[in-house]
C-alpha positions as CSV (number, residue, x, y, z in Angstrom):
1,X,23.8,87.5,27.3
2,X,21.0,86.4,25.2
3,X,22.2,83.5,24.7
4,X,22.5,82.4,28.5
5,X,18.7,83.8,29.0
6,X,18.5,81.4,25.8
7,X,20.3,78.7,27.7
8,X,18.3,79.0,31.0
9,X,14.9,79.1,29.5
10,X,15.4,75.9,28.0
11,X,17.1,74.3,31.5
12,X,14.3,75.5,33.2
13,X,11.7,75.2,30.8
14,X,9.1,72.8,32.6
15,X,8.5,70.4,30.2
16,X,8.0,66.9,30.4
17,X,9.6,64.8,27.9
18,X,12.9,64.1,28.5
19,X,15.5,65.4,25.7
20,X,18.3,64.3,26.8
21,X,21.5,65.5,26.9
22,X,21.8,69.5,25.0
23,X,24.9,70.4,22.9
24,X,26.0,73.7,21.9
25,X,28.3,74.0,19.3
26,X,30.5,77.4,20.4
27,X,34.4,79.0,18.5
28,X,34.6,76.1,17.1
29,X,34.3,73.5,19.4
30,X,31.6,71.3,21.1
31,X,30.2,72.0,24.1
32,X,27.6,69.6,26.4
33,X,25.1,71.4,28.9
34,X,25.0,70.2,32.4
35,X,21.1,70.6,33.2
36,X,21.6,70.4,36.6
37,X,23.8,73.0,37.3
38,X,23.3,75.0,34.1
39,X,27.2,75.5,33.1
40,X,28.4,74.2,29.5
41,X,31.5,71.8,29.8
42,X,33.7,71.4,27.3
43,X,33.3,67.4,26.4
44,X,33.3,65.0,23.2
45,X,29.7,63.2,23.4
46,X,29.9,59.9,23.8
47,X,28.6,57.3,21.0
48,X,25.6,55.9,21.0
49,X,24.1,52.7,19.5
50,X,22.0,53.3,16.1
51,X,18.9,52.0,16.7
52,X,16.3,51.9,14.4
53,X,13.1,51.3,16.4
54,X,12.8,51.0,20.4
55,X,12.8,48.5,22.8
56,X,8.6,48.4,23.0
57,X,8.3,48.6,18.7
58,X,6.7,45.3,17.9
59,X,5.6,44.0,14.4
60,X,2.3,41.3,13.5
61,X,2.1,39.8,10.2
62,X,-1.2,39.6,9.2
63,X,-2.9,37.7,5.9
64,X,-5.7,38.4,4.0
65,X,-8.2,39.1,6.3
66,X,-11.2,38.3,4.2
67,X,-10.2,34.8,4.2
68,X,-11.3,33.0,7.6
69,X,-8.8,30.5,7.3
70,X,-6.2,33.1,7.1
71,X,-7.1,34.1,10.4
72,X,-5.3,31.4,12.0
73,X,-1.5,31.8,13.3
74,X,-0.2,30.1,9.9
75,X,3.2,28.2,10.5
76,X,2.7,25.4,7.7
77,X,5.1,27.9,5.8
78,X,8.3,26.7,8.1
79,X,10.1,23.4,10.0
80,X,10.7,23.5,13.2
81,X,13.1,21.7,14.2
82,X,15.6,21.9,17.7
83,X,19.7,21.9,17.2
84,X,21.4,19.9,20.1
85,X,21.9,22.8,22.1
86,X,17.9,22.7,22.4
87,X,17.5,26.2,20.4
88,X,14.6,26.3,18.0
89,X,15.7,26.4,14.5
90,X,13.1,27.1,11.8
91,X,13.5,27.0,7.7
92,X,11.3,27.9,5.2
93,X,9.8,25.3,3.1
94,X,10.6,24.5,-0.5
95,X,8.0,26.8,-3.0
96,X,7.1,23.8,-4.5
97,X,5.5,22.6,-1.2
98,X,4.1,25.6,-0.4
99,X,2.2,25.6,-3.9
100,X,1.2,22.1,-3.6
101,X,-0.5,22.7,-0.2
102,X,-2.0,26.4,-2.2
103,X,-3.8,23.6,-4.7
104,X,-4.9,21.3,-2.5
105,X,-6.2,23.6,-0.2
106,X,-8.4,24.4,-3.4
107,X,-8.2,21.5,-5.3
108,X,-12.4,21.6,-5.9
109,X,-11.6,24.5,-8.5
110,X,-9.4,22.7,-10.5
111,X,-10.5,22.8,-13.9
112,X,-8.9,19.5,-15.5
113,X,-6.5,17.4,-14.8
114,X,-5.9,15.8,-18.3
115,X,-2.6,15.5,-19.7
116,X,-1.1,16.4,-15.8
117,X,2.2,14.6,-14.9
118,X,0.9,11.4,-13.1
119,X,4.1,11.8,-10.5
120,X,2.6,15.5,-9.5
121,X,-1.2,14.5,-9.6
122,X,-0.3,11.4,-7.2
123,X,1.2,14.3,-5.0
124,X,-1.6,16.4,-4.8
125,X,-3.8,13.5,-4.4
126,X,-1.9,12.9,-0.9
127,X,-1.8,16.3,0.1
128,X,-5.6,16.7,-0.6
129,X,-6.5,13.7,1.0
130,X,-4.6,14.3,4.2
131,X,-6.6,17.8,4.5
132,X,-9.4,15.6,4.0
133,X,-10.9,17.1,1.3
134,X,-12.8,14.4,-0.5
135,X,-14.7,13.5,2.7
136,X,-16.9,17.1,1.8
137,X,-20.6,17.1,0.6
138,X,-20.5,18.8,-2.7
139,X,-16.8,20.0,-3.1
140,X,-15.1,16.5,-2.5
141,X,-16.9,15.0,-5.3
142,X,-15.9,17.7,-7.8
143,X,-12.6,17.6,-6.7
144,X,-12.6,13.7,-6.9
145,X,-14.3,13.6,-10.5
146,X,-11.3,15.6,-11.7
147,X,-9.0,12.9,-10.7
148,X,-10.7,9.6,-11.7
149,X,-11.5,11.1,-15.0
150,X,-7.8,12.0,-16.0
151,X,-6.0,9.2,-14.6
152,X,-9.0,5.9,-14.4
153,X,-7.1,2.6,-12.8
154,X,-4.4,4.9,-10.9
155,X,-6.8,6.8,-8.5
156,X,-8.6,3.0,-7.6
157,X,-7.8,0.1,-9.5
158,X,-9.9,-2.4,-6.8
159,X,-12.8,-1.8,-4.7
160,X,-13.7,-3.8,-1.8
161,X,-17.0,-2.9,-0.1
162,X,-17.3,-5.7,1.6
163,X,-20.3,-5.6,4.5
164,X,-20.2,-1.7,4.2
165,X,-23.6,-1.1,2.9
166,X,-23.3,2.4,4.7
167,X,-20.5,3.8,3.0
168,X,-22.7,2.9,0.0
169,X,-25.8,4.7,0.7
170,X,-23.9,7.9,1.9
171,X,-21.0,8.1,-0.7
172,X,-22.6,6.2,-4.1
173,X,-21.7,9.3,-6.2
174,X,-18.2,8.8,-4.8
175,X,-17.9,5.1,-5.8
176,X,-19.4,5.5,-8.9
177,X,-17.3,8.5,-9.9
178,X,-14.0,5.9,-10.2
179,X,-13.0,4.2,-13.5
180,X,-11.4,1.5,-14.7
181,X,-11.9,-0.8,-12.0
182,X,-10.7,-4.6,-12.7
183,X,-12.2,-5.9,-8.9
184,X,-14.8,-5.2,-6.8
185,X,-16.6,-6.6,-4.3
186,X,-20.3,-5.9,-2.9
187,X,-20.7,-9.0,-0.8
188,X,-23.2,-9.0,2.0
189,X,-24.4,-5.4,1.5
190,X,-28.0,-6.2,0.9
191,X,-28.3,-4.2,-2.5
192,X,-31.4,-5.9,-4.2
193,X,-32.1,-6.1,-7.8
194,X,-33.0,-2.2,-8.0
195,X,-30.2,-0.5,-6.4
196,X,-28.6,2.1,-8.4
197,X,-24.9,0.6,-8.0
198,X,-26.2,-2.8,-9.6
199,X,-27.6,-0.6,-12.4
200,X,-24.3,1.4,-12.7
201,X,-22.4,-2.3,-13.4
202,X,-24.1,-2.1,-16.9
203,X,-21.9,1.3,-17.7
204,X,-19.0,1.9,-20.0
205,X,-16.9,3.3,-17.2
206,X,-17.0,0.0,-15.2
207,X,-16.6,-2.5,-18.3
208,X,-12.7,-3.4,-17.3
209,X,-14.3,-5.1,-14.1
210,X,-12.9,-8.4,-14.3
211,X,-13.6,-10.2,-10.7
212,X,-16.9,-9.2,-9.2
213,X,-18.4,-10.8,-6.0
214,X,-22.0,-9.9,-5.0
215,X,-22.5,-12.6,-2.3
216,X,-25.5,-12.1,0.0
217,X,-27.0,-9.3,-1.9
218,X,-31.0,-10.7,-2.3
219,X,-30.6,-11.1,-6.0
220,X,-33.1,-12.5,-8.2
221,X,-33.5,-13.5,-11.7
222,X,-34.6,-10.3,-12.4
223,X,-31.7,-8.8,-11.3
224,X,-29.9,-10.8,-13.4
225,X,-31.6,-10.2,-16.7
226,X,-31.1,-6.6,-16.0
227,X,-27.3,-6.8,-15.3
228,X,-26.7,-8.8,-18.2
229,X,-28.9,-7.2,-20.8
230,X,-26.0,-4.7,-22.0
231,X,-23.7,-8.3,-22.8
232,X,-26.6,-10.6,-24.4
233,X,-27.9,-7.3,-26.7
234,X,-25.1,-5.3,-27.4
235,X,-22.0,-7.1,-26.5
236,X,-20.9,-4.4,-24.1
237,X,-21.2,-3.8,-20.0
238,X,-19.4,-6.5,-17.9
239,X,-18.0,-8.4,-21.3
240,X,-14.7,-8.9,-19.7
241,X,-15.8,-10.8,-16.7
242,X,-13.7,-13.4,-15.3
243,X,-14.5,-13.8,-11.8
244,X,-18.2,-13.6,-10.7
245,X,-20.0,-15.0,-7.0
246,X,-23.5,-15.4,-6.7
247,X,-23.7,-17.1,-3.5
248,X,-26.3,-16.9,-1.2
249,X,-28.9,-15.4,-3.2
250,X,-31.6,-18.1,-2.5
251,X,-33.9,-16.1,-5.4
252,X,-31.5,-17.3,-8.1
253,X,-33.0,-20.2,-10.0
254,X,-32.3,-22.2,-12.7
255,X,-33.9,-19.2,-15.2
256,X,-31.1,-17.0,-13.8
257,X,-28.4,-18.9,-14.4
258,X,-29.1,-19.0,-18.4
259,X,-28.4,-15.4,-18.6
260,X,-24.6,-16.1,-17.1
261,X,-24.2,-17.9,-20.4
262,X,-23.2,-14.8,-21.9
263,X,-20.2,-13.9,-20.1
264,X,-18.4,-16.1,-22.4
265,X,-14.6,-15.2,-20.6
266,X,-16.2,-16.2,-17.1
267,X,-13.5,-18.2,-15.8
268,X,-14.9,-19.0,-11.8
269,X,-18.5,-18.8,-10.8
270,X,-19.8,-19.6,-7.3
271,X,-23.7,-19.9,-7.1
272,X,-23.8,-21.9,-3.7
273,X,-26.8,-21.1,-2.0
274,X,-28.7,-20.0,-5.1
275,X,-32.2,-21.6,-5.6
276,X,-32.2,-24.2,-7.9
277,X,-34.5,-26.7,-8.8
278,X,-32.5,-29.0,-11.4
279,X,-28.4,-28.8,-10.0
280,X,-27.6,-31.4,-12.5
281,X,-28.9,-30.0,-15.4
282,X,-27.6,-26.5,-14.6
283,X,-24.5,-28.4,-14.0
284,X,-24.4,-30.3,-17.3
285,X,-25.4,-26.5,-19.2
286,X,-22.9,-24.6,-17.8
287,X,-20.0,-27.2,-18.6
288,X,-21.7,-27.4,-22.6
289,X,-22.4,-24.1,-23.2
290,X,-19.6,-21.9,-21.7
291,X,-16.8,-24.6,-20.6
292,X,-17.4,-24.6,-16.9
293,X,-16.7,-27.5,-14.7
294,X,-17.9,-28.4,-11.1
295,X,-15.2,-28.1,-8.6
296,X,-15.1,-30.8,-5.8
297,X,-13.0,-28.5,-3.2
298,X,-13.7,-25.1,-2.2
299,X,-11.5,-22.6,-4.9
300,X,-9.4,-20.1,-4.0
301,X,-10.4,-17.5,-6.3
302,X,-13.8,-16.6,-3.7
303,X,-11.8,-17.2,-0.2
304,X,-11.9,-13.0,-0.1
305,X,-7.7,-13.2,0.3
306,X,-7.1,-11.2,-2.9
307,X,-10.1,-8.8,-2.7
308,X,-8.6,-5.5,-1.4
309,X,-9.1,-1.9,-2.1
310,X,-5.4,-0.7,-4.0
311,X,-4.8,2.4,-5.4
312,X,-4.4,6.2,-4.4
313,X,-7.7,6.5,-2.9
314,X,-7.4,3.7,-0.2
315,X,-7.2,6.1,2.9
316,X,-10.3,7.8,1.2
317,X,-12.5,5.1,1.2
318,X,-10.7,4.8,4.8
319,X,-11.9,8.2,5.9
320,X,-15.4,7.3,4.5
321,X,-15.4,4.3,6.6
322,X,-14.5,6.3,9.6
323,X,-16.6,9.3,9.2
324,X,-20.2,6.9,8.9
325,X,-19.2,5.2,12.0
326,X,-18.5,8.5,13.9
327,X,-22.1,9.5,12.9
328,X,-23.3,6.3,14.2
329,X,-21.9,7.2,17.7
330,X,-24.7,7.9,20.0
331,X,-25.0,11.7,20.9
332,X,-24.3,13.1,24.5
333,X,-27.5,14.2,25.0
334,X,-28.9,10.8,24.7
335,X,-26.0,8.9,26.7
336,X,-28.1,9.7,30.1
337,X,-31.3,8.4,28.3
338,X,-29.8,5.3,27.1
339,X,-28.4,4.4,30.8
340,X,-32.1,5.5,32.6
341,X,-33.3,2.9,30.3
342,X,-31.3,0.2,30.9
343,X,-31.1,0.9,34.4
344,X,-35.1,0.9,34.5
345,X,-35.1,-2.7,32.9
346,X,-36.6,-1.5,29.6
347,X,-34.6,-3.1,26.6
348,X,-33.3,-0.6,24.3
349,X,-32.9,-1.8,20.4
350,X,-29.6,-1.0,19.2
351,X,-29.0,-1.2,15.0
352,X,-26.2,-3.6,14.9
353,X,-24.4,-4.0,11.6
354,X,-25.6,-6.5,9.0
355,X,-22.7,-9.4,8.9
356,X,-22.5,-11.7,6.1
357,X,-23.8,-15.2,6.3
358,X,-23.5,-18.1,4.7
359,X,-25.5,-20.4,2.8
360,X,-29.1,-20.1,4.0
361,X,-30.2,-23.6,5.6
362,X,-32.8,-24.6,3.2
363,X,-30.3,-24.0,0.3
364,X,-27.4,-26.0,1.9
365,X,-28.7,-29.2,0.2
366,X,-27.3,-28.1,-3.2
367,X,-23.4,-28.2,-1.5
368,X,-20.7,-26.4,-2.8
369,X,-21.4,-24.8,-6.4
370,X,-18.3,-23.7,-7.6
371,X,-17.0,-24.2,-11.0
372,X,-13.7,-23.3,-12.9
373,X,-12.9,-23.2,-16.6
374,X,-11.1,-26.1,-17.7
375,X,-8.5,-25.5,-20.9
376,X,-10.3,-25.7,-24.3
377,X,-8.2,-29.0,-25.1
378,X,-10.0,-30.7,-22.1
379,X,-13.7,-29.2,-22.5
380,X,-16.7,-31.1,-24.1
381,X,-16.9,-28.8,-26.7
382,X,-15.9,-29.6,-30.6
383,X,-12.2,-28.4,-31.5
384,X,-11.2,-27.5,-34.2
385,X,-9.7,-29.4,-37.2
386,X,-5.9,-29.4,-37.0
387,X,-3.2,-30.2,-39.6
388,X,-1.8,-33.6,-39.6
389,X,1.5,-32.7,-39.3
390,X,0.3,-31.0,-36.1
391,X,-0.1,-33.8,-34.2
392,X,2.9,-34.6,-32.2
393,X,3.1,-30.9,-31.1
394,X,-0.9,-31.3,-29.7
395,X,0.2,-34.3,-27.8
396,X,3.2,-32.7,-26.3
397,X,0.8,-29.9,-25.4
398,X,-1.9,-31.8,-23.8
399,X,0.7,-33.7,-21.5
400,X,2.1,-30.6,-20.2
401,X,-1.5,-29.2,-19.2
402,X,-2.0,-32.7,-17.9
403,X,0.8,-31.8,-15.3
404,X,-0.2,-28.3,-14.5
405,X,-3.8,-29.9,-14.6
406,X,-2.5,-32.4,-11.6
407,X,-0.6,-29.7,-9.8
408,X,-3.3,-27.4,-9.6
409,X,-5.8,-30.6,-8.6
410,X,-2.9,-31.4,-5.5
411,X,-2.9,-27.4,-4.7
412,X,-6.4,-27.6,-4.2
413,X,-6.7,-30.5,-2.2
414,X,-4.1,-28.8,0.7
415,X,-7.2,-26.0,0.2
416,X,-9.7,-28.1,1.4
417,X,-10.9,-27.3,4.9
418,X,-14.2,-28.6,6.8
419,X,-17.3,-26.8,7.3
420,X,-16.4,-25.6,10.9
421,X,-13.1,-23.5,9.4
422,X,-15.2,-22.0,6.3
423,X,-17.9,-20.9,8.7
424,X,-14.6,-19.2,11.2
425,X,-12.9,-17.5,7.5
426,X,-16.2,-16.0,6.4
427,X,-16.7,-14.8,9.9
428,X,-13.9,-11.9,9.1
């Protein structure tokens, strides 16, 4: 009896949750309750599915939630990728990508980079750069430093800056920052005698430059003396020169082109549209003194064809490129101001970009100034004294660089082109 008042108070007990189905274990055996009519039948229960959470149990993986960038849904952790079937199919990325993009998310703390497997740094480099992380104020030069000072040539082995005086003004600790550079070209940038890049020439870190172009860059002879002061004094700076353009610099005289007589490797020199008073005697000195002879055609060596920027940093000096023009974009706010005014009659003066030019029209008199080094056998300069028995081999010698002498004369001469199709290639 007590326990069907035991029984009943639980059917009828008004709660509710539901509990489900009640059993009662009774002699033995198993019985299950009937709720609604209150009797116990004598059944096997039926099996049910383990489950371990229900239907409406949900889970959200969440980072560090200090970090604000860890606030984001991050999937950069897995490919996704669709079978044929169309499903979604995702993997998890190899740890040694997931690392690399952990590094170059914070590649401004890197400490050193010295002694680092080139293969990985080149790596990191890319991943870095596509996160855009040298384009930054502050941290992208840190995190650039690390890399120019641990691996030179590799990170940017040729610079051109061609007409891109802006990228110069806004990233100039960038650009100095690189090392080892064997080219690089400033032409028709407007740099002066006292900007700091001409100054930074004279440095240890740029003394591999070997072809340097500084066309249209309002140069004088002072800017000369103070480039070349480190070479004529200590024998140090731009020493391993080979390539060097002057042209159009109308301030250059004849005074400036004695202290080029100390770039003793100087192979080519261009100082067309330069300012000189005497052409044949600076002619007659430069061919004495450092073995440099006046070219009749134009030379290929200052045709800007093998002036490019090369090395891991070429979509960085890209991005720097791309970022100065963005800024140069007019603003929203001022697009309605810029039509009312145009609209109204009034002219509005628009910047445009400095393009290079060519010889300035008073200099144009003095013709093409180019000159080449000629080989020592062929140079007005005394040679040496030779063994006698030495003879026939110097003859042999001095007819096979009459050939290559004629070859490159008949090279030169499918080179030439007219005025008109310099003035369209200098154009680009």
């Amino acid at each position: 009896q007590s326990w069907s008042r035991g029984m009943s108070y639980c059917l009828h007990s008004e709660s509710h949750l539901d509990t489900g189905p009640i059993y009662v274990r009774e002699n033995g055996k198993l019985h299950v309750v009937n709720r609604g009519a209150g009797s116990v039948q004598n059944v096997t229960p039926k099996a049910r599915p383990f489950s371990l959470f229900s239907r409406t149990f949900s889970v959200e993986l969440c980072m560090n939630r200090e970090d604000d960038r860890a606030r984001r849904q991050r999937t950069d952790h897995f490919i996704f990728t669709y079978t044929k079937e169309g499903n979604l199919r995702y993997s998890a990325k190899s740890l040694f990508s997931l690392v690399l993009g952990y590094i170059s998310d914070n590649v401004d703390h890197i400490d050193s980079l010295i002694g680092f497997p080139e293969q990985i740094a080149e790596k990191l480099f890319s991943a870095a750069e596509a996160r855009q992380k040298f384009t930054e104020p502050v941290t992208g030069l840190r995190a650039l430093q690390k890399f120019t000072e641990a691996y030179g040539s590799l990170v940017l082995c040729s610079l051109c800056l061609r007409n891109r005086y802006l990228v110069i003004s806004e990233k100039l600790e960038e650009i100095k920052s690189f090392r080892e550079l064997t080219c690089l070209d400033l032409s028709c940038c407007k740099l002066g005698d006292e900007h700091e890049l001409l100054e930074h020439l004279t440095k240890e870190a740029l003394s591999s430059v070997k072809r340097l172009l500084l066309k249209d860059n309002s140069l004088s002879d002072a800017g000369l003396r103070r480039m070349t002061a480190p070479v004529r004094v200590l024998k140090k700076g731009l020493d391993n020169l080979l390539v060097l353009d002057l042209s159009c610099n109308p301030k250059i005289t004849d005074v400036g082109i004695g202290y080029l007589l100390s770039f003793k490797k100087l192979n080519c020199l261009d100082i067309s549209g330069t300012g000189l008073k005497d052409v044949d005697a600076v002619i007659k000195r430069l061919q004495m003194q450092i073995g440099l002879v006046h070219s009749k055609v134009p030379l290929k060596e200052f045709d800007h064809s093998n002036c490019k920027t090369e090395g891991w940093a070429e979509q960085t000096v890209l991005q720097w490129e791309q970022a100065v023009l963005e800024a140069m974009k007019p603003q929203d706010n001022l697009r309605s101001r810029v039509t009312a005014l145009h609209f109204y009659g009034k002219t509005h003066r628009i910047e445009e970009v400095v393009k290079c030019t060519l010889v300035e029209p008073e200099t144009k008199a003095s013709g093409n100034l180019q000159f080449y080094k000629e080989n020592i056998e062929n140079c007005h300069l005394p040679l040496k004294k030779e063994v006698a028995g030495s003879h026939e081999l110097k003859n042999n010698k001095k007819r096979a660089l009459a050939e290559q002498e004629r070859e490159r004369t008949s090279k030169q001469k499918h080179l030439c082109l007219t005025v008109e199709d310099w003035d369209l290639l200098n154009t680009y």
